[in-house]
Wavefront OBJ file of the C-alpha trace (Angstrom):
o trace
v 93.719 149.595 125.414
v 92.083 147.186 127.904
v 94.225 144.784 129.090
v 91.527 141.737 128.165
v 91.726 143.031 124.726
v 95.208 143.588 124.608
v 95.719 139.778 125.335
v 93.038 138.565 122.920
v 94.579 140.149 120.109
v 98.307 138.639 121.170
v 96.425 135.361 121.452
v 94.803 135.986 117.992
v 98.287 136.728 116.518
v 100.023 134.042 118.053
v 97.533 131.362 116.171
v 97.620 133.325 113.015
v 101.662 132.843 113.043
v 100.964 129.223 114.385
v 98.756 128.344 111.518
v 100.659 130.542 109.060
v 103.746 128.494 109.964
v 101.949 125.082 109.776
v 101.058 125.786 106.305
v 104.337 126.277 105.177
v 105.212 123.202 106.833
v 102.519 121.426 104.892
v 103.994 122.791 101.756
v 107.328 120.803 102.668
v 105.340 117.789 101.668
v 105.395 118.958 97.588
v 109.185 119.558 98.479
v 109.470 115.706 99.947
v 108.043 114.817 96.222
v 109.981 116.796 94.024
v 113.088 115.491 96.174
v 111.895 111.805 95.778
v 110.714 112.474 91.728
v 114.018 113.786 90.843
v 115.596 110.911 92.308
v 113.019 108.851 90.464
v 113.171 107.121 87.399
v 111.029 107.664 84.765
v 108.729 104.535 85.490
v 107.933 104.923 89.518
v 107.041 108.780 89.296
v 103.315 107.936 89.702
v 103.792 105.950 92.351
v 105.703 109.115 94.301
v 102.516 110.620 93.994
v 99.918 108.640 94.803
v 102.500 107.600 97.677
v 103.073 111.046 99.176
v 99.045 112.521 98.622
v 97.618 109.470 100.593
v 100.410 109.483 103.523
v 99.409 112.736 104.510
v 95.887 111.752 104.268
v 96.483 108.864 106.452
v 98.590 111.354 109.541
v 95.883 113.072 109.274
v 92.714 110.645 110.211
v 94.753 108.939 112.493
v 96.570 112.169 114.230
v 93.107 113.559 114.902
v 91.862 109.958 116.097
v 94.615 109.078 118.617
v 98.227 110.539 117.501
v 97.569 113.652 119.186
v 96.175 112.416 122.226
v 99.306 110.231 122.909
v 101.501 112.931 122.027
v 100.202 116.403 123.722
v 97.565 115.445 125.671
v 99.037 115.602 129.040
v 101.925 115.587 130.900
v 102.461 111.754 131.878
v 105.430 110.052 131.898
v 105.023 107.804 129.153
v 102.280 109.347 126.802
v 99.618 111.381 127.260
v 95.647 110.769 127.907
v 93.470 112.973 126.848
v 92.344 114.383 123.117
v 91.402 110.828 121.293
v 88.839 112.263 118.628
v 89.451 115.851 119.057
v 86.256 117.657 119.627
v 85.602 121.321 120.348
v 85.108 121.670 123.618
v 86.754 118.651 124.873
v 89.022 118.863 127.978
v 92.596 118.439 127.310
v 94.303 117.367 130.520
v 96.988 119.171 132.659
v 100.504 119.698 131.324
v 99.443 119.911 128.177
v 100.053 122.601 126.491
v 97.013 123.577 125.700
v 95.319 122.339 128.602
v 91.765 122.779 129.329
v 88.682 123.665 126.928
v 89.783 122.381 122.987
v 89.202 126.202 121.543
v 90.188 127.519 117.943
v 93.672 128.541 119.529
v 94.594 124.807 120.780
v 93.230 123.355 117.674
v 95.966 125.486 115.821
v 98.279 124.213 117.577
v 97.002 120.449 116.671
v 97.456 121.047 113.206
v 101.430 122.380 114.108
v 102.004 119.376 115.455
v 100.493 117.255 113.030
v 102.063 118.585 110.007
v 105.593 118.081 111.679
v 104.529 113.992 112.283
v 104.067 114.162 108.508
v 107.521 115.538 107.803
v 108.970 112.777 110.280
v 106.753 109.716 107.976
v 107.870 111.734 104.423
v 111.212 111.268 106.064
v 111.101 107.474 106.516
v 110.308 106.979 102.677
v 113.338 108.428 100.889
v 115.056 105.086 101.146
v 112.342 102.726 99.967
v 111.874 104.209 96.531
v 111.048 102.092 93.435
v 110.671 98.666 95.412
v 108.895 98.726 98.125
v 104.998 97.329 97.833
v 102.327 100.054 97.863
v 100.094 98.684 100.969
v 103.188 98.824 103.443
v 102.300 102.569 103.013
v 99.214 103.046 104.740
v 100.005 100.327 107.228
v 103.216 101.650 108.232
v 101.333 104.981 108.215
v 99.424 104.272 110.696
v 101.627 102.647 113.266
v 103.816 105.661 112.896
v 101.201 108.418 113.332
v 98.966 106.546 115.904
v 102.157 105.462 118.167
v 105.784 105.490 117.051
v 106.092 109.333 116.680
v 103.767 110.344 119.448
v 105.702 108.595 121.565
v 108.788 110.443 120.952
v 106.694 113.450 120.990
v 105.598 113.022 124.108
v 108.784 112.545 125.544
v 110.489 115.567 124.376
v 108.406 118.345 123.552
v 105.051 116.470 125.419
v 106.205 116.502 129.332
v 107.369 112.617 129.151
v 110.117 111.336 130.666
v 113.113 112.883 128.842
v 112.427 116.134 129.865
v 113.129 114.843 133.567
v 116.540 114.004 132.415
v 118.552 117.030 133.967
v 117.101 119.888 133.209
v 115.597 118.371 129.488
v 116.653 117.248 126.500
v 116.840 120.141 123.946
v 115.147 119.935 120.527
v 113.521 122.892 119.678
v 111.647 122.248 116.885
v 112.956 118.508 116.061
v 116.185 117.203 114.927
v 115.301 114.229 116.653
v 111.810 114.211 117.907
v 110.742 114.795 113.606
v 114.102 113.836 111.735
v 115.917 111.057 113.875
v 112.894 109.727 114.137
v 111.825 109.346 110.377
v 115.547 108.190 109.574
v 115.484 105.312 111.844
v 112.135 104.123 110.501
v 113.701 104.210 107.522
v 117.002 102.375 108.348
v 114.367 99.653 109.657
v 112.473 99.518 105.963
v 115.656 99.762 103.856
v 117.596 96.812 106.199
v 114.367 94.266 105.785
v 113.740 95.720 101.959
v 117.419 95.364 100.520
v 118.527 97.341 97.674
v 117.211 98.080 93.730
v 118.082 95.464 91.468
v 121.276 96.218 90.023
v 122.320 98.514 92.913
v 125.420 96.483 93.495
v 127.739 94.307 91.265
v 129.320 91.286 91.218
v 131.786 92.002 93.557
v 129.369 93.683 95.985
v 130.422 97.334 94.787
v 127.392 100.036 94.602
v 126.843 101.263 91.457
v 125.035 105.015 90.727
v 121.227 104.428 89.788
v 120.674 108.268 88.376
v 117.562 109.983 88.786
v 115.501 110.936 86.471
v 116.067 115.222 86.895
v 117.817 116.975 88.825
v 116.160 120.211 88.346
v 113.196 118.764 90.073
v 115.526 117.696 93.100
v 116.682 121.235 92.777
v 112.965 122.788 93.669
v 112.118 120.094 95.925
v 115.422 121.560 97.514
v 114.428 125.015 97.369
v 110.812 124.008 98.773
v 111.909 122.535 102.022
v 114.600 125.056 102.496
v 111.284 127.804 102.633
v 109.600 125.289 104.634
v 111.787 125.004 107.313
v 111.266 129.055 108.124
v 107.589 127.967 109.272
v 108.982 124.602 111.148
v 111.823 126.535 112.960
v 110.503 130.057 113.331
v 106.967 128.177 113.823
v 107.922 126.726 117.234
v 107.919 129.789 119.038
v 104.524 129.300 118.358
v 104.226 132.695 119.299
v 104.508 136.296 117.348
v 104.692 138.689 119.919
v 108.212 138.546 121.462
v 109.876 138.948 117.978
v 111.936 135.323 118.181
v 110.623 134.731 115.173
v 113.436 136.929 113.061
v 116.389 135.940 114.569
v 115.496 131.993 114.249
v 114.632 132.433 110.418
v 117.948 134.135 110.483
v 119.827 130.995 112.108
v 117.905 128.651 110.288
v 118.718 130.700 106.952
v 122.798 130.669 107.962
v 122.935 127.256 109.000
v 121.634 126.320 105.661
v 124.093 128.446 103.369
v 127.055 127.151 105.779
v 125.721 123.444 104.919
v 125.406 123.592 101.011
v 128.649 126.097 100.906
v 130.991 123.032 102.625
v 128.775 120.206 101.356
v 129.398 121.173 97.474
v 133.285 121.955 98.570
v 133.590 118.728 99.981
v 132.359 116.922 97.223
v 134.341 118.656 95.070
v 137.741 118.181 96.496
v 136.529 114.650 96.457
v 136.016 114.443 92.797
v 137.150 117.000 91.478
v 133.408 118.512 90.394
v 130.316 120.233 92.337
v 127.604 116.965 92.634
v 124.287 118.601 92.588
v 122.856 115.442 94.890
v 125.317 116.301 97.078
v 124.988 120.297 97.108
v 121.499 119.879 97.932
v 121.642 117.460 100.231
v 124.564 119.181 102.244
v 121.335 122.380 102.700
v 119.327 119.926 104.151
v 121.623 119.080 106.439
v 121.865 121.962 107.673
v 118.502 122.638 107.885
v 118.474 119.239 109.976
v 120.917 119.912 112.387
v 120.090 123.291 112.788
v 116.654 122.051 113.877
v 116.713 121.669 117.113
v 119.259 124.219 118.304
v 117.620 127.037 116.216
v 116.034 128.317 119.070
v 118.944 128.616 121.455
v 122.151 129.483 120.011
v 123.249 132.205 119.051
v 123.788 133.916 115.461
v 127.829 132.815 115.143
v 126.755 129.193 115.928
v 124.891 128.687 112.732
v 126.943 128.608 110.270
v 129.227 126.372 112.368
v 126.295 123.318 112.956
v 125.293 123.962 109.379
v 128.560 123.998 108.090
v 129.840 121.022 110.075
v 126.420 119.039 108.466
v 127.762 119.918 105.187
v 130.566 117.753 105.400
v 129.093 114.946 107.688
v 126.817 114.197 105.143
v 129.276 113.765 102.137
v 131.300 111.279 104.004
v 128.098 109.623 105.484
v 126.093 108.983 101.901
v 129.484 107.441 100.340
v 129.892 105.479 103.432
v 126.950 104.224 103.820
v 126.249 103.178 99.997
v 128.548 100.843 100.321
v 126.081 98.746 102.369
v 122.309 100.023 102.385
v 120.836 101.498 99.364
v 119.449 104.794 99.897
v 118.449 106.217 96.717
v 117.283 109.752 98.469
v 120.238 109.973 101.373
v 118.043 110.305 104.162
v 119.877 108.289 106.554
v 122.748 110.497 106.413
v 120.763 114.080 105.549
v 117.642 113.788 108.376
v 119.581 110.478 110.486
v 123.080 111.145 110.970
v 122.748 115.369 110.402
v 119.416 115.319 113.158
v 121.812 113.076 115.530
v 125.174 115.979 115.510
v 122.287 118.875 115.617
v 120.652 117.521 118.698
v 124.255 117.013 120.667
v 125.397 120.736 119.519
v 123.122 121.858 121.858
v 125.036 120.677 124.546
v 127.993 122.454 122.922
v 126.138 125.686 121.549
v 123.345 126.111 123.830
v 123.564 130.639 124.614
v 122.657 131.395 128.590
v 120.929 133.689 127.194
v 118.224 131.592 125.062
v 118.802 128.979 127.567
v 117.873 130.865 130.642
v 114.666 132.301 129.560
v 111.681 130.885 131.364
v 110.283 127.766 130.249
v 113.607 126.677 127.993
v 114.544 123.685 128.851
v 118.218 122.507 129.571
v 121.415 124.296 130.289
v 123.913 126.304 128.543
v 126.464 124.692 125.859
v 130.158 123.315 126.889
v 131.627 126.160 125.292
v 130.194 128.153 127.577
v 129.807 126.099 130.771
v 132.937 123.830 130.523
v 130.323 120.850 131.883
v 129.579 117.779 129.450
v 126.183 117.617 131.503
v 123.907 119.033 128.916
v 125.723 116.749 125.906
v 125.175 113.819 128.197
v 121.401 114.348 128.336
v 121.547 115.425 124.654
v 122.639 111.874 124.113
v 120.598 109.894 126.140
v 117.707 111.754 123.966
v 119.004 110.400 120.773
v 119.836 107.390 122.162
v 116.213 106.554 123.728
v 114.646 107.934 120.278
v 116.902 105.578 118.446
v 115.825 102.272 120.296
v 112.292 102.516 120.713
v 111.549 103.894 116.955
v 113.646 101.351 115.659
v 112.481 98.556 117.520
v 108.802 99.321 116.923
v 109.379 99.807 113.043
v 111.519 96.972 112.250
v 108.359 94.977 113.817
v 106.093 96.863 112.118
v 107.621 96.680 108.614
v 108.552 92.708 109.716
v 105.434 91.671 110.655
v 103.966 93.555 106.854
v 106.990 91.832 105.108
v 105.672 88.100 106.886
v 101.941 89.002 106.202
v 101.113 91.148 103.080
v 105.209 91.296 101.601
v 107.031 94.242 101.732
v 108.792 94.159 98.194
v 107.274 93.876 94.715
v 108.273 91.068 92.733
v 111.775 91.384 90.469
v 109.588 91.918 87.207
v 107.579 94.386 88.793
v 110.498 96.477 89.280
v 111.755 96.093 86.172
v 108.607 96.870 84.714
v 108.329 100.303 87.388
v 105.762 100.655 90.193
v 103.403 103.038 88.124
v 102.129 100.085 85.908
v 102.583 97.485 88.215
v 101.186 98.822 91.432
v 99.081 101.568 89.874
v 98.333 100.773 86.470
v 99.288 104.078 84.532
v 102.080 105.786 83.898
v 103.821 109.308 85.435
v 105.093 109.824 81.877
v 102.953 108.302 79.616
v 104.116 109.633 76.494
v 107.602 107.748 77.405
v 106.465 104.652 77.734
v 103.158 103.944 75.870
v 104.041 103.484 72.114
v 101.186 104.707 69.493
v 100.551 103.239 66.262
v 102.922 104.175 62.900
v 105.930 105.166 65.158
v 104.526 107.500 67.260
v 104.114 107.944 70.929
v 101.066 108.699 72.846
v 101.145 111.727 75.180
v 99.303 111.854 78.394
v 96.561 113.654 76.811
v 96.149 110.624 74.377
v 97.085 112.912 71.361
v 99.816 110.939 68.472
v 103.092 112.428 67.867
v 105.851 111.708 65.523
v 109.371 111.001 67.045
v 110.917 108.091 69.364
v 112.152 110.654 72.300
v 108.591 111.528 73.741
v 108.580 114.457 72.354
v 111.400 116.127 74.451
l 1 2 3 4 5 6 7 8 9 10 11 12 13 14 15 16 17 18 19 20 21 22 23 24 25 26 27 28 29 30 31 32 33 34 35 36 37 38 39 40 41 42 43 44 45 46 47 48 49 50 51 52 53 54 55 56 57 58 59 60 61 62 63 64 65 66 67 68 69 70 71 72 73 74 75 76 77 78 79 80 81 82 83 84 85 86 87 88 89 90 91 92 93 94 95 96 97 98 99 100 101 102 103 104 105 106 107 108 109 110 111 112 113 114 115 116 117 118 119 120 121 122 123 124 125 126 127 128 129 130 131 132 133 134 135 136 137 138 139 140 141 142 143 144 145 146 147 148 149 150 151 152 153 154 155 156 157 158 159 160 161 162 163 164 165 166 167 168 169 170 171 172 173 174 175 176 177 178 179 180 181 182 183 184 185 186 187 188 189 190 191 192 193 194 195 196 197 198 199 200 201 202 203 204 205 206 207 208 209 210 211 212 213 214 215 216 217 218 219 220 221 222 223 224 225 226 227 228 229 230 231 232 233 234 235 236 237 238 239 240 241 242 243 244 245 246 247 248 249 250 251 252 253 254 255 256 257 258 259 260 261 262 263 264 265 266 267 268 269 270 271 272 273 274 275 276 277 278 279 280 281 282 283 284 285 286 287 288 289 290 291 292 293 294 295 296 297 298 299 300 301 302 303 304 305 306 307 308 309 310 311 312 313 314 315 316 317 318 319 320 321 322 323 324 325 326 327 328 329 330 331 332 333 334 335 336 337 338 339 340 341 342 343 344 345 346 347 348 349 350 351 352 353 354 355 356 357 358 359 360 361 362 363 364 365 366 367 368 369 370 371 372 373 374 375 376 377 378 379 380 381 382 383 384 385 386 387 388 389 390 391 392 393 394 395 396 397 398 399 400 401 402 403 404 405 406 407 408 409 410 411 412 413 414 415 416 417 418 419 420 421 422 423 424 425 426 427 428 429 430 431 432 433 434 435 436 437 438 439 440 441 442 443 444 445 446 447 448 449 450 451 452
């Protein structure tokens, strides 16, 4: 076969995985909901929705407007400078990755990055369910997309500055670049928010607010754990060199390892398997696993995964005690995506490490040198500052202007009526005439339990 064609076709399958992946990355986003509905209550379920549908809307305007450009287009030190409006054709400057004429291919590759900057904003939501006010959403949402997680982008997987630090920080596909950096936005929301009425007593004591089902959490669960195959495997973002098998394969380890010690951890605890806690110990893993999956090696996995298993027990139950978290994303994506970016100064294989283009060196265990956990943790650290400082503005400057919490009988009442006007579950909550209930599709029935 000619070698022109020969390269076109690898360059044809290379955006068919890239695009492939992107969509299951997408789908994480009806994984995000059924996570944040089964935590739910009955009376905010709508709001989930709406929440979730128009967030990704948002990414997406803005990410094609500006977030992309700032992110990936170009190789400067602090952000990049080419891309605003993305246009076919357009010249995207040198060092980015897709540098020169905007084809098909590099516009793939857009959408890759864009989905993951939606993962990182699903991420910072988790903690401000059934309180906070609907328009922080879109405001927030735009700050985020347009600057805060660019930024971090940029530095990491763009060219910027961190990857001048030693040989690079390492974050394959985004324990701290996409996770780290949603869970500090949300430590910045939840700290000016403050917690669900009734979250703590008298004597300052957190008390459980259940969700609504746990099945749902279950498939939302299930859903990201598929979706992470596309945003692991999917930043190869190549087909040919068959990477792609033996990441799913770490990702997929790393994962069982986390929900395995997660659920036994809970259980020694308490003396019973918590589903929250089983699902939340997957994530994780899934987390931490994040952005070593591309350079460690199969026996590693289950090790990071199963070592996020038990971090995350012990950081949810600590960290209840103070901030009210209804979802556990501070510990699952925050305090999991912080121990999976420094195991890859620990895990880090010479040979995933030494390939061309990788960035950093190998792991302690196989170096003996700190150096690589060093720069590991001047990435989180940088990542922590900046997207913490620039959110708890943001969300300050919303709270001073526009308010950032719904009034105490609007909660009470539940932010489907009061910042939506309907219901998720009608039938529950809208009583009919003689006794009955009305269902959503406005038909009577007899009985007081909503027909369940």
């Amino acid at each position: 076969m000619d070698p022109l064609t020969t390269a076109a076709s690898s360059q044809d399958l290379d955006t068919t995985w890239v695009i492939i992946a992107a969509a299951l990355v997408m789908f994480m986003q009806a994984g995000f909901a059924c996570l944040e509905l089964g935590f739910s209550r009955g009376k905010n379920v709508g709001a989930v929705v709406a929440k979730v549908v128009l967030n990704f809307a948002t990414v997406t305007v803005v990410w094609w407007m500006c977030g992309f450009a700032m992110g990936f287009g170009g190789a400067g030190w602090f952000a990049g400078e080419s891309g605003f409006f993305l246009t076919f054709g357009h010249t995207i400057a040198e060092g980015s990755a897709i540098a020169g004429a905007l084809d098909g291919h590099g516009m793939a590759f857009a959408f890759f990055q864009l989905v993951f900057c939606a993962v990182s904003l699903a991420i910072v939501w988790g903690t401000t369910l059934e309180r906070m006010r609907f328009v922080a959403y879109p405001i927030y949402s735009v700050v985020f997309a347009g600057v805060i997680y660019p930024l971090v982008a940029h530095w990491i997987f763009g060219g910027g500055w961190l990857s001048d630090i030693g040989e690079g920080v390492q974050d394959f596909a985004g324990s701290t670049v996409v996770h780290l950096t949603g869970a500090t936005g949300a430590l910045a929301a939840v700290i000016l928010l403050g917690p669900r009425r009734g979250k703590y007593g008298p004597d300052g004591r957190p008390r459980a607010i259940p969700g609504h089902s746990m099945p749902l959490f279950g498939l939302g669960v299930l859903i990201l754990w598929l979706g992470w195959f596309g945003f692991n495997a999917g930043s190869t973002l190549s087909a040919a060199d068959g990477r792609i098998g033996e990441i799913v394969f770490v990702t997929n380890l790393a994962a069982a390892a986390g929900a395995l010690t997660a659920a036994a951890t809970i259980a020694l605890r308490t003396g019973s398997v918590d589903v929250g806690m089983t699902g939340n110990g997957a994530i994780a893993a899934l987390v931490a696993i994040t952005a070593p999956s591309g350079f460690v090696e199969l026996w590693a996995a289950p090790i990071i995964g199963g070592v996020a298993g038990v971090i995350v027990v012990f950081s949810v139950l600590a960290i209840d005690r103070w901030l009210d978290d209804p979802v556990g994303a501070l510990s699952a994506h925050g305090v999991a995506g912080i121990w999976g970016t420094l195991s890859c100064g620990l895990f880090a294989s010479p040979r995933l490490v030494g390939a061309p283009d990788v960035v950093g060196d190998p792991g302690f265990f196989y170096t003996g040198s700190l150096t690589q956990l060093g720069v590991q943790a001047v990435g989180v650290g940088a990542a922590f500052v900046v997207v913490f400082t620039l959110s708890y503005l943001t969300f300050g400057a919303i709270k001073a202007t526009f308010g950032l919490r719904v009034s105490a009988d609007e909660e009470d009442e539940g932010l489907d009526i009061a910042e939506h006007g309907m219901y998720g579950y009608p039938e529950q909550f809208i009583p009919a005439t003689g006794g009955e209930l009305l269902s959503s599709a406005g038909v009577a029935h007899a009985g007081g339990d909503g027909g369940h």
